[in-house]
C-alpha positions as a printed NumPy array, in Angstrom:
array([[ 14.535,   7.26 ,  27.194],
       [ 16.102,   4.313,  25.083],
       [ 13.201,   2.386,  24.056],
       [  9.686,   1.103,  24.668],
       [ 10.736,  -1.21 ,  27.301],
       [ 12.1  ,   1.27 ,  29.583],
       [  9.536,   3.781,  28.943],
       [  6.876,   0.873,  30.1  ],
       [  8.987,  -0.078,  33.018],
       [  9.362,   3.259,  34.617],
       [  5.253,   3.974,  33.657],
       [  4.535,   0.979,  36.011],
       [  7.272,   1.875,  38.647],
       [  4.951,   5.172,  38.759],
       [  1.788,   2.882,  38.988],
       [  2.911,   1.025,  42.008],
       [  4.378,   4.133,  44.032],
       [  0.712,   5.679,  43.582],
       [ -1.363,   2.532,  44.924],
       [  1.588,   2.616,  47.624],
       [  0.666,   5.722,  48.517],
       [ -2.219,   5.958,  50.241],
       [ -4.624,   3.861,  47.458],
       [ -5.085,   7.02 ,  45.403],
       [ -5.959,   4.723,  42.14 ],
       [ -8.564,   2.761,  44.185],
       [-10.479,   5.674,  45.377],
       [-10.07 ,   8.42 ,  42.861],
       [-12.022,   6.239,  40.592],
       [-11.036,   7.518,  36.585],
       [-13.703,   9.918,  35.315],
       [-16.774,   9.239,  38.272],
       [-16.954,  13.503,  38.306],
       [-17.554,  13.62 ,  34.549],
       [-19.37 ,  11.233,  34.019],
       [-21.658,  12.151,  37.012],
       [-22.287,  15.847,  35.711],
       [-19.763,  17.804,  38.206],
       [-18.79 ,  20.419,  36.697],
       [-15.398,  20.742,  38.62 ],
       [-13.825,  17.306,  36.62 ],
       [-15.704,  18.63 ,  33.087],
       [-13.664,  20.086,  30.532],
       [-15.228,  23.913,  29.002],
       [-15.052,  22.52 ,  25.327],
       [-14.964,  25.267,  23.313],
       [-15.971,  23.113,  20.223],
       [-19.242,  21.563,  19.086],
       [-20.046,  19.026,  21.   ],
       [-20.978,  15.482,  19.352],
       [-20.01 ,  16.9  ,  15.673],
       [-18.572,  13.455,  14.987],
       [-19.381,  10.187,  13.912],
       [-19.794,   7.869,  17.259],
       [-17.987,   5.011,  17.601],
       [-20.519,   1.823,  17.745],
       [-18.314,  -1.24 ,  17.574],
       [-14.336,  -2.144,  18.595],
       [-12.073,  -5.234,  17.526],
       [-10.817,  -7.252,  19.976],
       [ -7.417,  -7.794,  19.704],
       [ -6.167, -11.285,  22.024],
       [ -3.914, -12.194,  19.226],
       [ -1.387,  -9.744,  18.665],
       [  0.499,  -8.459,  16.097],
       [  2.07 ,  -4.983,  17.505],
       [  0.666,  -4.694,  20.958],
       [  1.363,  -6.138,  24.488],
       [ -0.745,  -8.432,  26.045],
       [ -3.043,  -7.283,  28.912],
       [ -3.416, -11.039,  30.293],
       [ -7.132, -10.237,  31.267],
       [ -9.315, -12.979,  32.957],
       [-13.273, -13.161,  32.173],
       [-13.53 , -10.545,  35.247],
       [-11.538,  -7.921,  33.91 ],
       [-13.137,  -9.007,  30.215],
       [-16.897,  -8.718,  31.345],
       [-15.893,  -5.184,  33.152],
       [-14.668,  -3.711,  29.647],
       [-17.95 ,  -5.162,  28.375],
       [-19.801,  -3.15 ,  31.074],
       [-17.433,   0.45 ,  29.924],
       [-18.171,  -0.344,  25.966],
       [-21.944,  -0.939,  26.804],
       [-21.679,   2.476,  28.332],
       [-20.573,   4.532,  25.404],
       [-22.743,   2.966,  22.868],
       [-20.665,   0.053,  21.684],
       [-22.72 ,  -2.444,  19.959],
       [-20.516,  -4.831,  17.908],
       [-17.394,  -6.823,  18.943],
       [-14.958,  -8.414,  16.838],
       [-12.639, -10.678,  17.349],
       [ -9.92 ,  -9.115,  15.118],
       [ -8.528, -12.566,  13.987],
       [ -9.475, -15.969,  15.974],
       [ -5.264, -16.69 ,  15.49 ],
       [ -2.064, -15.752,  14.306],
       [  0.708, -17.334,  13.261],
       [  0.556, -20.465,  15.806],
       [ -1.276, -18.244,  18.442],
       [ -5.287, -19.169,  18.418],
       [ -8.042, -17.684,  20.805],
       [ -9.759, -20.892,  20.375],
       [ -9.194, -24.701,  20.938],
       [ -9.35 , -25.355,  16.966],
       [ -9.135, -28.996,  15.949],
       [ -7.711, -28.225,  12.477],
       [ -4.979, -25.644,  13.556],
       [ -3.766, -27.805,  16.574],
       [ -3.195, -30.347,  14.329],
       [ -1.642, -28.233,  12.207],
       [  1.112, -27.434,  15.384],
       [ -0.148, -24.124,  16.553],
       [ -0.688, -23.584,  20.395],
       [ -3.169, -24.966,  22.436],
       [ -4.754, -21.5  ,  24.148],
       [ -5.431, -21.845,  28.199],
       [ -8.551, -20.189,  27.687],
       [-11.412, -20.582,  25.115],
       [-11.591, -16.748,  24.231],
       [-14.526, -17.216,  21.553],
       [-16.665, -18.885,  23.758],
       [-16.263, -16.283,  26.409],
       [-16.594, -13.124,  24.159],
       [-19.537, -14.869,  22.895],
       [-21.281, -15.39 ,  26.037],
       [-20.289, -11.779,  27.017],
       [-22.301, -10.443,  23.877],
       [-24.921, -12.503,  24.936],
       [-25.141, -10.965,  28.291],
       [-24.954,  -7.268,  26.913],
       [-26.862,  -7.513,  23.985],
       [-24.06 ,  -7.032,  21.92 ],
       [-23.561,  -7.981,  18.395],
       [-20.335, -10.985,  17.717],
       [-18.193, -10.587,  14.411],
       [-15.688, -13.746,  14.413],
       [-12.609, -12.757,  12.729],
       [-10.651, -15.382,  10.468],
       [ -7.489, -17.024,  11.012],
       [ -3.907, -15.282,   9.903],
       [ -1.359, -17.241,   8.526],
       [  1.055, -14.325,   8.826],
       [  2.485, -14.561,   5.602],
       [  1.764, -11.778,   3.173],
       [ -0.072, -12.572,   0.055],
       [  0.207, -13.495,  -2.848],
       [  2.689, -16.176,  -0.856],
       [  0.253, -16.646,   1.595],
       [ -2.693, -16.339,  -0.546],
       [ -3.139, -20.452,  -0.536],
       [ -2.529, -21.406,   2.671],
       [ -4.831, -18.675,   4.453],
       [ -7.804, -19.878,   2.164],
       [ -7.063, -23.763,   2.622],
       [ -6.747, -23.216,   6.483],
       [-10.145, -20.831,   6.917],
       [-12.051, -23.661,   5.16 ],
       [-11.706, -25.57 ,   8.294],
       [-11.728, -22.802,  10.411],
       [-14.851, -21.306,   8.905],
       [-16.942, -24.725,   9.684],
       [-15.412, -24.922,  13.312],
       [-16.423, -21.472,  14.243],
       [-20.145, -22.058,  13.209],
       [-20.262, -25.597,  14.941],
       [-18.919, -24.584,  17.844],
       [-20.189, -20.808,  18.211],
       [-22.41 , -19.867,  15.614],
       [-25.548, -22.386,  16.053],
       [-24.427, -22.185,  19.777],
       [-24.713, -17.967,  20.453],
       [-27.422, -15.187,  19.771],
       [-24.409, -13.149,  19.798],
       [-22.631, -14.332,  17.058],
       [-23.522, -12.212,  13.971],
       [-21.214, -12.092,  11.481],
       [-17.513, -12.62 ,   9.835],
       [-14.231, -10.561,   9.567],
       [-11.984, -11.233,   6.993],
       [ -8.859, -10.772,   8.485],
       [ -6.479, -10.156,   6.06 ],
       [ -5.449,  -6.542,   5.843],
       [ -4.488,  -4.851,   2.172],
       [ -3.828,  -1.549,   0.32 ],
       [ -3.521,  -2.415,  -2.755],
       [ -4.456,  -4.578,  -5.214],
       [ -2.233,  -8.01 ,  -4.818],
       [ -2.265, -11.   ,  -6.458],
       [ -5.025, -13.432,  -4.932],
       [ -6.597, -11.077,  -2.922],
       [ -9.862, -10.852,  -5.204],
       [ -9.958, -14.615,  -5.268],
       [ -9.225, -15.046,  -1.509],
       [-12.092, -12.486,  -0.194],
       [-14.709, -13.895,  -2.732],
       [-13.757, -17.437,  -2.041],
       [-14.162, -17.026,   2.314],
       [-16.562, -14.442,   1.923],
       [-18.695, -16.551,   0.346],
       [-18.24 , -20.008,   2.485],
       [-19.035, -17.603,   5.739],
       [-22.583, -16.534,   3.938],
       [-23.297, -20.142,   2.653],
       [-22.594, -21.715,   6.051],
       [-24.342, -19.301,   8.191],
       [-27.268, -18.417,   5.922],
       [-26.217, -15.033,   4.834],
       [-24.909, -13.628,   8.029],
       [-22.98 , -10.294,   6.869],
       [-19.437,  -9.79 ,   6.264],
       [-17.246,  -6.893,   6.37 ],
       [-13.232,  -6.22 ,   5.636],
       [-11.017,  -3.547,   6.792],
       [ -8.228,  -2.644,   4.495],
       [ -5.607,   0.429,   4.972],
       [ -4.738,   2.992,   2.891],
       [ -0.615,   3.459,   1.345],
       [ -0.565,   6.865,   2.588],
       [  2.353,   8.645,   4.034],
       [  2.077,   6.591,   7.544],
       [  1.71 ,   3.128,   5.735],
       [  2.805,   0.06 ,   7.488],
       [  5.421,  -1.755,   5.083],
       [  6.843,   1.639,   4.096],
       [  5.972,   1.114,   0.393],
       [  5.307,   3.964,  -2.58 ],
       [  2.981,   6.449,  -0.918],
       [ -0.5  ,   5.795,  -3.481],
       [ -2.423,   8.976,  -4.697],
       [ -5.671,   9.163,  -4.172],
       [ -6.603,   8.234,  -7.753],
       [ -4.433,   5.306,  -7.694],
       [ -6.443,   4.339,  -4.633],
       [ -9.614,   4.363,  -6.193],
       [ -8.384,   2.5  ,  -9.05 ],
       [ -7.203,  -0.397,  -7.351],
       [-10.448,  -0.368,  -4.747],
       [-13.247,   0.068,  -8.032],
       [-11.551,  -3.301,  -9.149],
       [-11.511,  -4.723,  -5.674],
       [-14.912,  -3.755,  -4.745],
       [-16.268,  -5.055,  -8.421],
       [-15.06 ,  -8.254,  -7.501],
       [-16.458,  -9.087,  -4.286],
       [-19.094,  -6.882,  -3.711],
       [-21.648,  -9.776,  -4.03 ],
       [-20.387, -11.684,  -0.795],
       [-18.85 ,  -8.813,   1.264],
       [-21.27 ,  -6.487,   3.031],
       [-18.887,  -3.721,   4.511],
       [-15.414,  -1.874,   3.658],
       [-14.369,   0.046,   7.198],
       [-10.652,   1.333,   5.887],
       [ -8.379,   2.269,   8.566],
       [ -8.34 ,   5.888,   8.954],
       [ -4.714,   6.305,  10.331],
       [ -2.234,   6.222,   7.584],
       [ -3.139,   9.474,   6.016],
       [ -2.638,  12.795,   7.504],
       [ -5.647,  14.917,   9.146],
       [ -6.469,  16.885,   6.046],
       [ -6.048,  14.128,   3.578],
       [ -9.001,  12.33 ,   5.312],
       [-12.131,  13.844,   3.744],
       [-10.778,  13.399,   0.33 ],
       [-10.07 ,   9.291,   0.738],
       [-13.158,   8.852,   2.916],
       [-15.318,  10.402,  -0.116],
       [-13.432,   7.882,  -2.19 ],
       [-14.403,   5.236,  -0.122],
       [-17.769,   5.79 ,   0.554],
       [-18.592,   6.84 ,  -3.496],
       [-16.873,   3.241,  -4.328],
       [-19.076,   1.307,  -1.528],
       [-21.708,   2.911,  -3.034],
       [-21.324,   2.269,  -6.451],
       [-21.637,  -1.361,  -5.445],
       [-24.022,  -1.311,  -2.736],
       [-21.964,  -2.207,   0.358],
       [-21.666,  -0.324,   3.933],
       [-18.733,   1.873,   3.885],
       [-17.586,   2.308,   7.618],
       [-14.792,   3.955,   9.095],
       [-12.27 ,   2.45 ,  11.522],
       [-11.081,   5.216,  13.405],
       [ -7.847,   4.261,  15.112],
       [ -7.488,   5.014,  18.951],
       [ -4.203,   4.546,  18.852],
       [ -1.494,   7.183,  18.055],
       [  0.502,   6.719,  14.667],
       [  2.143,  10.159,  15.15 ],
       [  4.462,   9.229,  18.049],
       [  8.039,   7.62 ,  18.324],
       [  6.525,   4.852,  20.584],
       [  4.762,   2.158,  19.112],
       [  1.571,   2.385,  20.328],
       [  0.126,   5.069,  22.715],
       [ -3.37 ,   5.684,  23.29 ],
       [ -4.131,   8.567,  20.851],
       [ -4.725,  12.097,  21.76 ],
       [ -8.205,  13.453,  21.882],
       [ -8.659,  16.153,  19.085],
       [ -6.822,  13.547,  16.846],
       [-10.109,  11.052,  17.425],
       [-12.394,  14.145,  16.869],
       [-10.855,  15.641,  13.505],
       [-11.276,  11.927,  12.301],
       [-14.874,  11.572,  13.446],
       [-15.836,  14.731,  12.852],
       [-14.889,  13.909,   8.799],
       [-16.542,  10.846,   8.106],
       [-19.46 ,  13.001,   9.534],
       [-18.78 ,  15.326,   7.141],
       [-18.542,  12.763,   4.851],
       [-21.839,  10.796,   5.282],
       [-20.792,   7.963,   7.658],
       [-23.07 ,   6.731,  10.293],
       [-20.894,   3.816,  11.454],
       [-17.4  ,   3.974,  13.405],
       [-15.876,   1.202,  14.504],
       [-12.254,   0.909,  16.321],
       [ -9.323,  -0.213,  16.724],
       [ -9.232,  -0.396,  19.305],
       [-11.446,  -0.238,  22.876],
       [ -9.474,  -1.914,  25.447],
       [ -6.177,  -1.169,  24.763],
       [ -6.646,   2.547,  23.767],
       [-10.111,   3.3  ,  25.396],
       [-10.597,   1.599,  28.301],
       [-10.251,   2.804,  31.714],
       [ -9.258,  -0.29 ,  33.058],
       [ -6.297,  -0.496,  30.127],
       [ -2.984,  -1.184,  30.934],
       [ -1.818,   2.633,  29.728],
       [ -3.107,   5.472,  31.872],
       [ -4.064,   7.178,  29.471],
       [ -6.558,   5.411,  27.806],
       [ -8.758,   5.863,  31.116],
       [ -8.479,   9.586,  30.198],
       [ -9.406,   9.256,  26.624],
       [-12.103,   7.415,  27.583],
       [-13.653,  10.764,  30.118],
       [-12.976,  13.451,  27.102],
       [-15.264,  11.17 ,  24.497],
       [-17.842,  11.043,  27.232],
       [-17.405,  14.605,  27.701],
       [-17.829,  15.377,  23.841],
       [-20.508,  13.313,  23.094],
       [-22.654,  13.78 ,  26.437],
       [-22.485,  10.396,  27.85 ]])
């Protein structure tokens, strides 16, 4: 197989010959045995079941960095709703409200500013979703796509506006809407990061009255994203007890993306993170991936025991928040790969749901 592109082509070749043949997809609906107790469709686990950490809240990711589209409509939307509902999912976040000139919402300030006027308002819809599932809505800031310290300015300047828009239009509007994501993504310390999280952290709390924030950096292990010096773990903690010292007053949670280190690294950097969070009284939360960083193909739905070794250590650790990224893509049964569906049945299997 040359590439992603033909891999995905012949996958959905193999989708249409199935519905062509006979509507197996239609009535074999994904998981109905296991979920309804049969014991033919259960797996025989022969490990504890529910050892882990569950997973209570999933990004939303409409504007993409690395993944393809699933061009969903509000009917195929409020049906994921329905399957996160179902396995405990309580908060949604909107990963980042745009990227680049991408937005998920009609902004005033970024239109003007050239970016793309979106066909749908995805805010307002995944805000009046929550609403109708009793869900909890994080609104994620904007992305300049330019990696600080270069973009350091611009992202801070731009989320000014932003920040005020989102509250007018959503925040006094939704029960739903809960909180802020700061979207920007580090590992290490760079210049104007400090500045940039203190400075938006603390317009979200001031504007909305102390609603919560939360960030979710990675870690420079040996599956890091830019391909940079692989950081020890002491070197981690370093840079993070300066980090965390100064913002800890204006942002409420650290979830670091648990995918960039191997399996039997994680206990020693989730300690780390959760002794740091700690010392400074934030959450410390763990954003176990559901996507695969192991494979050649960029990005499968992850395998099973791979989610369970990661939630069964921040157990072991002392987390009692998991968060993902993330639920439709990786998770869902309706997703786009096949195999999500699947992943989907084994969690309910292991945790009883």
């Amino acid at each position: 197989m040359d590439n992603r592109r033909d891999f995905l082509k012949k996958t959905a070749l193999a989708g249409t010959a199935l519905v062509a043949g006979g509507g197996l997809l239609e009535s074999c609906k994904r998981g109905d045995s296991v979920r309804a107790g049969n014991s033919v469709g259960s797996s025989k686990l022969i490990v504890p079941k529910a050892a882990g950490v569950p997973i209570t809240g999933t990004f939303l990711d409409e504007i993409s960095h690395d993944i393809p589209h699933q061009n969903w409509g509000e009917a195929e939307w409020d049906r994921d709703f329905a399957y996160m509902k179902a396995v405990g999912i309580r908060d949604v976040i909107v990963i980042r409200c745009g990227y680049r000139k991408f937005l998920t919402y009609p902004s005033p300030y970024l239109l003007k500013k050239g970016c793309y006027m979106p066909s749908v308002d995805l805010v307002d819809m995944f805000c009046r979703l929550s609403d109708k599932y009793g869900m909890k809505f994080w609104f994620g800031l904007y992305d300049s796509g330019v990696r600080y310290p270069d973009g350091a300015a611009e992202d801070m300047e731009n989320n000014k506006f932003v920040i005020e828009e989102a509250w007018e239009m959503y925040g006094r509007k939704y029960k739903s809407f809960s909180g802020w994501y700061l979207s920007k993504e580090f590992s290490r310390r760079r210049m104007g990061m400090i500045d940039a999280y203190h400075a938006l952290g603390r317009q979200c709390k001031d504007i909305s009255g102390g609603h919560p924030t939360f960030i979710s950096p990675f870690i420079d292990g040996k599956k890091q994203v830019y391909k940079e010096k692989e950081v020890t773990v002491v070197e981690h903690e370093r840079d993070w007890d300066e980090i965390f010292s100064g913002i800890h007053d204006v942002v409420d949670a650290c979830a670091f993306q648990d995918g960039h280190v191997d399996y039997d690294e994680l206990d020693m950097y989730l300690t780390v993170n959760k002794r740091l969070a700690d010392k400074y009284g934030m959450q410390s939360w763990t954003n176990a991936e559901t996507f695969d960083r192991d494979m050649p193909i960029r990005f499968l739905p992850i395998k099973f025991d791979k989610l369970r070794f990661k939630l069964e250590a921040a157990k072991r650790c002392g987390y009692d928040k998991a968060i993902t990224f993330e639920f439709s893509h990786f998770m869902s049964p309706q997703s786009a790969y096949l195999q999500a569906g699947h992943l989907y049945d084994r969690y309910c299997e292991y945790f009883g749901i």
